[in-house]
N, C-alpha and C positions, 0 to 999 in steps of 0.2 A: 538817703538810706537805701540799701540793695533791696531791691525788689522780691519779698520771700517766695515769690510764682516760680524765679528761674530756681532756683534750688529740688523743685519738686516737678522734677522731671518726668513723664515726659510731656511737653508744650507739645498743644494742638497746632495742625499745622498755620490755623489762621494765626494765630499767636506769635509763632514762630520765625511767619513773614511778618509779622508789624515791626517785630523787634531786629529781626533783618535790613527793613526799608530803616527802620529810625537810627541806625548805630553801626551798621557793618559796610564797609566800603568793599565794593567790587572790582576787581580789574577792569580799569579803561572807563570807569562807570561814574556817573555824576551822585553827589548826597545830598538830598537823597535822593535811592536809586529810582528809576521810571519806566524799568522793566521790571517784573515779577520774575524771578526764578525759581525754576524747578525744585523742590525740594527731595533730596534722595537720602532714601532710607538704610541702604543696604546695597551693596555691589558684589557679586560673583562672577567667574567667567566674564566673557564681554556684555553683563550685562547690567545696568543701571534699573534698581528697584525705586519708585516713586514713592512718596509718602499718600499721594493721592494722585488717581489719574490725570492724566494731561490729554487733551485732545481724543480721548476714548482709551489710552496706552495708559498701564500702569510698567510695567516695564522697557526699555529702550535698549537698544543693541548700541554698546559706545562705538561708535567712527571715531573718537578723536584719542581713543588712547589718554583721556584726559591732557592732552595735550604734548602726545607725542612721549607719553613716558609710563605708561602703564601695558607694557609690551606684553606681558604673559597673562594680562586678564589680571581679574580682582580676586580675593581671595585664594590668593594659589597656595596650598598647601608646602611645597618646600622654601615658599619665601615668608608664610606665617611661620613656623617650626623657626627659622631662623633668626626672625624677631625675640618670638620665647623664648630661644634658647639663650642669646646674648642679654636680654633682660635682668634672666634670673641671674647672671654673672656683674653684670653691671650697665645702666643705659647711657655715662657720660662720663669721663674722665676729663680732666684738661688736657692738650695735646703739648701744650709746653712744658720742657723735662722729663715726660713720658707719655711713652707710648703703649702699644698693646697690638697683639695679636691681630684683630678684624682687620687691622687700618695699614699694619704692615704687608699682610697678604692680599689687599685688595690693589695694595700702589703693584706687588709683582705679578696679579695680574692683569693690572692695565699695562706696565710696559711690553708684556710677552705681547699681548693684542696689538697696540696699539703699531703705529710705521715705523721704521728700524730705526736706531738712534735716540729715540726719546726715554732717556734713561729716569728720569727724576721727575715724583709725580709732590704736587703740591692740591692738597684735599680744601675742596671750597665750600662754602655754603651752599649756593647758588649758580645757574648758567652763567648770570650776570655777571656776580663776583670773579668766577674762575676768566672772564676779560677781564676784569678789574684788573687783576692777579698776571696775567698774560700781557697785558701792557705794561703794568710797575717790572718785572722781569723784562722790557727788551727797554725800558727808558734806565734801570738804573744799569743793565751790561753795558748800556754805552755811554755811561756818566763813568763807571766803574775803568772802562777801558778809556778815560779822556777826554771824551768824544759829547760834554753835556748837550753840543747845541745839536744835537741828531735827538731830539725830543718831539717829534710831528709823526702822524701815522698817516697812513694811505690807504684808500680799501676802491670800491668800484660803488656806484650811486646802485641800487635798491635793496642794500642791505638790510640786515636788521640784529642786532649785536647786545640786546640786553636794555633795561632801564634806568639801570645804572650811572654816573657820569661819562667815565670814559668811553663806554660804550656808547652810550647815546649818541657821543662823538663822532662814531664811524657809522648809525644808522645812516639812512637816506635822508638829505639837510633838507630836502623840499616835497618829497609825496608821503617820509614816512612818518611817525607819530610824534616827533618830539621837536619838528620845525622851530616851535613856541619857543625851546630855548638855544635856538640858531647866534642871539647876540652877548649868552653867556659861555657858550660851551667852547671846548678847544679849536678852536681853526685846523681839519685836518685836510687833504689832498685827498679830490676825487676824480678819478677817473670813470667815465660812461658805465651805465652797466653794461656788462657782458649780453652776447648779442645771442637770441632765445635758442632754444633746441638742444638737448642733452646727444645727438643721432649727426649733429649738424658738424662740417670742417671749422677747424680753426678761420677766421677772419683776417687774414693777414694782415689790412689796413689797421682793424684794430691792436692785434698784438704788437703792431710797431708802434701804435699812440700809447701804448700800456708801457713798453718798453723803455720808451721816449720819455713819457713820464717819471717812471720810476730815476732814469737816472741826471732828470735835470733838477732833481729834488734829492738826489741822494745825501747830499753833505747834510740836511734836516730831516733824512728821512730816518725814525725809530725801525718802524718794522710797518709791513704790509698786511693787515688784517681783513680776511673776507671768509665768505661763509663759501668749501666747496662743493662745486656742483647743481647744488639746491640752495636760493635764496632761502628763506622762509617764512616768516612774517614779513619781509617787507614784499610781500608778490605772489610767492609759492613757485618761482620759475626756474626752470634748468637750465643750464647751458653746458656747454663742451668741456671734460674733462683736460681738454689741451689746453684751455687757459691756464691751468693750473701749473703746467709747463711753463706755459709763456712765465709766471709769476714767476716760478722758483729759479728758471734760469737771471728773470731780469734783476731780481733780488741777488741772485751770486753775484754776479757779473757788479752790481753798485754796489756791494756790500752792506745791505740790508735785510732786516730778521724778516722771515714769514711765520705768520700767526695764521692757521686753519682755528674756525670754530665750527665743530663738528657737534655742537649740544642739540643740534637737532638730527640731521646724519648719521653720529655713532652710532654703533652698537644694530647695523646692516638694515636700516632702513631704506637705504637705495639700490640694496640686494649685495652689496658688499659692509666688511666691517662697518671699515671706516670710505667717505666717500671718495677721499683721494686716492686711495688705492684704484680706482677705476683710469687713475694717469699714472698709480706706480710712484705719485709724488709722498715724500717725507717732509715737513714743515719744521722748523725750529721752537715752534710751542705749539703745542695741541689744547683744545678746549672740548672739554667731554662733559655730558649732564643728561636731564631729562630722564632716557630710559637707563639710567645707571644704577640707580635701586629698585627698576622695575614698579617705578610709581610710590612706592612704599612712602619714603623718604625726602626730604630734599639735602642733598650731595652733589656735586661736582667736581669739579679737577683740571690742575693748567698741568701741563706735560709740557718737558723741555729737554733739548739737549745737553751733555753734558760742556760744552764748548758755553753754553748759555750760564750755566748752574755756575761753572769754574769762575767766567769772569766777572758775575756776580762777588763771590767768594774772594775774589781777588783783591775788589774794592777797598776804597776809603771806608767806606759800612761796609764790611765784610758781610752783610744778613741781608735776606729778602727782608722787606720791613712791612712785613703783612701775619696779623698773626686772627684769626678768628676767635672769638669767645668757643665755637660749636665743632671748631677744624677737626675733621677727623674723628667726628661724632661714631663710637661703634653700635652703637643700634643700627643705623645710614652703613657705616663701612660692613656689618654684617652680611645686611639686607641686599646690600649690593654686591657681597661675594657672592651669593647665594644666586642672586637673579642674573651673574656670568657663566656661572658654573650651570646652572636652568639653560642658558642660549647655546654655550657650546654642547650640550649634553644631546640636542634635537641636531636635525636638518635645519637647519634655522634657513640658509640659500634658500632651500627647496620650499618652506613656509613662505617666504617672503615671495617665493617668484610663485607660486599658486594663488596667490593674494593678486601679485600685478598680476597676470592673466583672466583672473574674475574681474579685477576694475576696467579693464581695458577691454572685456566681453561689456561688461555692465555699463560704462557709463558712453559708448559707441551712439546710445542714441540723442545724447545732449547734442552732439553736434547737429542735428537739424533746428536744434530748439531757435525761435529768435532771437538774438541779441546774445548770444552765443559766440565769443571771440575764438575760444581756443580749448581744445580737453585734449591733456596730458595726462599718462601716469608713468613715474619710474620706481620701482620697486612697491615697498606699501606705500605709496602716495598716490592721490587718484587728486587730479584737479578742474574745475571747471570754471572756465576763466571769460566774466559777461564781459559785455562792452557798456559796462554802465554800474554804479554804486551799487551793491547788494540790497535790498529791502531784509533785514534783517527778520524782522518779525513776521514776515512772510513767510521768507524762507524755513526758517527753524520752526513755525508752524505747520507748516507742508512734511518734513522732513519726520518731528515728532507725531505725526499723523501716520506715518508709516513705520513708525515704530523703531524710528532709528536715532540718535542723539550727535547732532551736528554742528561745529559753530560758526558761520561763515562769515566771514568781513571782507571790508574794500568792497571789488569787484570779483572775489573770488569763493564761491564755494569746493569746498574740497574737506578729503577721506586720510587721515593715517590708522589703521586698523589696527588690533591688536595683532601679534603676529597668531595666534593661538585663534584667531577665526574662523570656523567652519563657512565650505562654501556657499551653503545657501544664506548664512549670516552677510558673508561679503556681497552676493547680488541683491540682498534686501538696503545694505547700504549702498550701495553703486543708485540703487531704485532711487532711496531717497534723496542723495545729490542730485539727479534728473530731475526729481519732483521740487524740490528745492530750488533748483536755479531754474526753474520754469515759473512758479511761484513768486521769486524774487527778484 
């Protein structure tokens, strides 16, 4: 029988969590779970309101953007007005046979943004999905054009591409999260990761082994998938925008698709748009998410050329064979014209590089800390990288003691900010990454 408690809202928060621990699965998290979490009442601006204090804090300043997607802060007045507004018109149509307004004007303006060429936008659920989506587009262009046995991807070892199948695929097969299913998943081509330093020269030895690679594998190779610039979850690490060269030229040159996934990058977290524009590089499928309805929403998007679209089209199945029950949801396609039209309307560069200059004042004094490998930041990303497993509940206790809400794993603690953070908000989180990775 349902429980007549939950109906007569609202549960205290002990309450709250029992029925949390007993029935709700967490990210990454065992059932049941073995951490408490915080319970939040209410979000504004960059700040996270508690149901009950933590650590002496009732409210926390977010560092994580909720995970890299709540760019303009919570409650933002022109991205709630937008949700309203499409509400009262309609919250869901089916995308098959019709369309509507939100979802057409949000595909024209992801092509204007996005790198030259990518004419034709395909609306996903998820970051995940939209690889889903981005691999099924370069395995059937070359089934379509003949070519079935070029069905293998390639990417560089400490990726991290979604939880998805195929993406799990191209994660990292032995430090990243889904090793476990190393003996079902697709056998795909890995080359080394990319060698560390966003500031650093091309590796010549390496681009010749990248190079080398790509074209002794070319006859099965689908397309090249990697994350540019900024790994993400699999590391938090930068490298040389001239990889990215290396890739695009080695892919011409074998006749192989390049797939950017930018669902953490887009939308000028590393101080530009998109991260490849930092090499000038255009990809044959783009993958966009995360800050794309400005946290609202879940939405994403595979972008392609039209060389891709056509020979698709051309096919035995003349049809991409991917359809979502949610595609092109216009609540999500609202929300997220709303929250484009919000980023181009600011200095957005100019937020973004005031942000890196406060992490890189702020977090200057991790580097003395012990057991302290390495602190980077490129644009809103601030990183602090141990030489050793994170103590999680250390860490995020030190952290939310300073009044700051952070989530660190692996060996790495690290900041992506809202862009809309005021300066002394960014050195109170800069503070707590210090206090954090000292702690943990």
């Amino acid at each position: 029988m349902p429980d007549p408690r939950i109906a007569r809202l609202p549960l205290s928060t002990g309450e709250l969590l029992a029925l949390d621990r007993r029935h709700v699965w967490h990210p990454y998290g065992p059932m049941p779970g073995r951490q408490e979490p915080l319970v939040v009442e209410s979000a504004s601006g960059v700040r996270l309101r508690l149901a009950e204090p933590a650590y002496g804090r009732r409210e926390l300043v977010d560092g994580m953007s909720s995970w890299w997607s709540a760019v303009h802060g919570y409650n933002h007045p022109v991205l709630n007005e937008a949700v309203r507004g499409q509400l009262e018109r309609m919250s869901h149509v089916m995308f098959g046979g019709l369309t509507h307004e939100p979802a057409v004007r949000l595909a024209k303006q992801l092509v204007d943004l996005s790198p030259a060429g990518l004419e034709h936008v395909f609306l996903a659920d998820s970051g995940s999905v939209s690889v889903e989506v981005a691999v099924k587009m370069c395995l059937q262009y070359w089934r379509s054009r003949g070519r079935p046995e070029k069905r293998r991807l390639m990417t560089w070892r400490g990726g991290y591409h979604g939880d998805t199948w195929q993406p799990m695929s191209v994660c990292d097969p032995d430090g990243g999260m889904h090793h476990l299913w190393a003996g079902s998943l697709p056998r795909q081509v890995f080359a080394p990761r990319p060698p560390d330093g966003f500031e650093e020269p091309v590796d010549e030895a390496y681009a010749r082994e990248v190079r080398e690679l790509v074209a002794r594998h070319a006859d099965e190779l689908a397309a090249v998938v990697v994350e540019p610039v900024v790994q993400g979850a699999g590391g938090m690490r930068f490298h040389s925008p001239g990889y990215l060269k290396v890739l695009r030229e080695a892919c011409d040159a074998s006749g192989v698709l390049l797939v950017l996934d930018e669902i953490a990058t887009g939308f000028g977290r590393t101080g530009r748009m998109f991260a490849a524009e930092h090499a000038d590089v255009a990809p044959d499928v783009l993958c966009v998410g995360k800050a794309l309805t400005g946290g609202y929403l879940t939405m994403a998007a595979a972008l392609c050329t039209s060389r891709v679209a056509e020979g698709i089209s051309e096919g035995e199945v003349p049809v991409l064979a991917h359809g979502p029950t949610f595609m092109g949801n216009p609540l999500a396609a609202a929300v997220a014209g709303a929250s484009l039209d919000v980023l181009l309307g600011q200095d957005w560069a100019a937020e973004v590089g005031r942000i890196e200059s406060g992490l890189r004042a702020g977090l200057e004094p991790a580097r003395q800390l012990p057991g302290v490998r390495d602190v980077r930041v490129l644009g809103a990303i601030g990183v602090v990288e141990l030489d050793h497993e994170v103590d999680v509940a250390a860490a995020t206790r030190a952290a939310v003691g300073r009044g700051v809400w952070l989530r660190p794993f692996r060996d790495t603690v690290y900041t992506m900010p809202p862009y809309v953070t005021g300066d002394e908000d960014v050195a109170s989180i800069a503070g707590a990454v210090v206090a954090a990775a000292s702690a943990g």
